[in-house]
N, C-alpha and C positions, 0 to 999 in steps of 0.2 A: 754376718753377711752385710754388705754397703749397701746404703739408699741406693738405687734405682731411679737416674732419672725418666723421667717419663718420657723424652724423648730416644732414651735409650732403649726404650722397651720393644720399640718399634724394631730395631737391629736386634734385637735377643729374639722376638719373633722370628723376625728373616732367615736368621742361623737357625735356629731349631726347624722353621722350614726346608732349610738348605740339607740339615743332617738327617731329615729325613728323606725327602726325596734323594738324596744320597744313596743311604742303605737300600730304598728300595731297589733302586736303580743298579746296583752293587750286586743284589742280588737276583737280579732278573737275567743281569751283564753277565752273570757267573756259569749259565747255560749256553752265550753267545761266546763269549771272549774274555777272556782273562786279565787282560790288560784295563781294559776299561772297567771292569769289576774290578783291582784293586786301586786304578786310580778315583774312584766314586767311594769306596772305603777308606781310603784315606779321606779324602774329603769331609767325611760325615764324620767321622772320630775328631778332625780338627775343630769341624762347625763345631760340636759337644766340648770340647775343649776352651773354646775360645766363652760362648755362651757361660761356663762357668768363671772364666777369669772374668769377665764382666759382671756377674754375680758378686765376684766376692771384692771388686773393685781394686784389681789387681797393678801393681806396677807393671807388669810387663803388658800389659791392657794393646798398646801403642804397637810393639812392637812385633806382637802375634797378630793385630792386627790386619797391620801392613804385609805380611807373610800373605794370610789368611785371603787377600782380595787377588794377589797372583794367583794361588791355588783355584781360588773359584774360578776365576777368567778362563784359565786351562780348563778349567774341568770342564765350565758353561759352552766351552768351543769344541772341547772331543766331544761331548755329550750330543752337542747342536749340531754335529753331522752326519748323526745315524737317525735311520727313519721310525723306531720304536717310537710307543707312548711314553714311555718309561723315561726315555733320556730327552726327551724334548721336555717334559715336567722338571726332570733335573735340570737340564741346563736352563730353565726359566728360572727354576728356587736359586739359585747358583749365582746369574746375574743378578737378581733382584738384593740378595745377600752383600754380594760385591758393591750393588750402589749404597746400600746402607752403612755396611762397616768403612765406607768412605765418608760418609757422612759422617762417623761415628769416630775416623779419627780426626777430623777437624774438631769435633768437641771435647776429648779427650785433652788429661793435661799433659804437656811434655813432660818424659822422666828426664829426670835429673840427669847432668852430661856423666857417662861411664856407663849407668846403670844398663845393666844387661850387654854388655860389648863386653865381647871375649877377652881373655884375660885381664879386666878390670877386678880390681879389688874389693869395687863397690856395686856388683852385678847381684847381690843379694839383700836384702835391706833388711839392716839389725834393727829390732826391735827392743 
């Protein structure tokens, strides 16, 4: 597992924040409406996702990133228009997520040109 900067930790909170109020919200949403239950479940599977490629100090860091902060914005904005408890917590963890892992890609180093872009030769890195 990679050092862990300290200022990283603050965005690995956020998402673990975000992947929670997610599920919960996922799963309140699942008695309301279906749509917003799976878009709140996707969400929290990514936040978990991403939280661990920061863990382990991954090359693709940058780039699930950058995915990662449109998802939350969508989520934070269908969430932030319905009148539940549930989805107002979400869409707060959500934004809150979104300004970190912006934060977090300005600290992040650039991959290498290729790395990760489709059919690049160089989208996996040999060890």
């Amino acid at each position: 597992m990679a050092d862990i900067k300290e200022s990283h930790t603050v965005a690995l909170d956020a998402l673990m924040a975000a992947a929670r109020a997610t599920a919960e919200c996922s799963n309140a949403a699942r008695r309301e409406t279906g749509d917003a239950a799976r878009t709140c479940a996707d969400t929290s599977e990514l936040c978990w996702v991403t939280a661990s490629f920061l863990m382990r100090g991954s090359h693709y860091m940058v780039v699930l990133t950058r995915a990662l902060v449109d998802i939350l914005e969508s989520t934070a904005s269908e969430c932030g228009a319905h009148s539940s408890g549930h989805c107002h917590r979400c869409a707060a963890a959500c934004t809150e997520a979104a300004r970190e892992c912006r934060r977090l890609i300005g600290e992040l180093p650039v991959p290498a040109v290729g790395a990760g872009q489709r059919g690049s030769n160089r989208s996996v890195p040999r060890h």
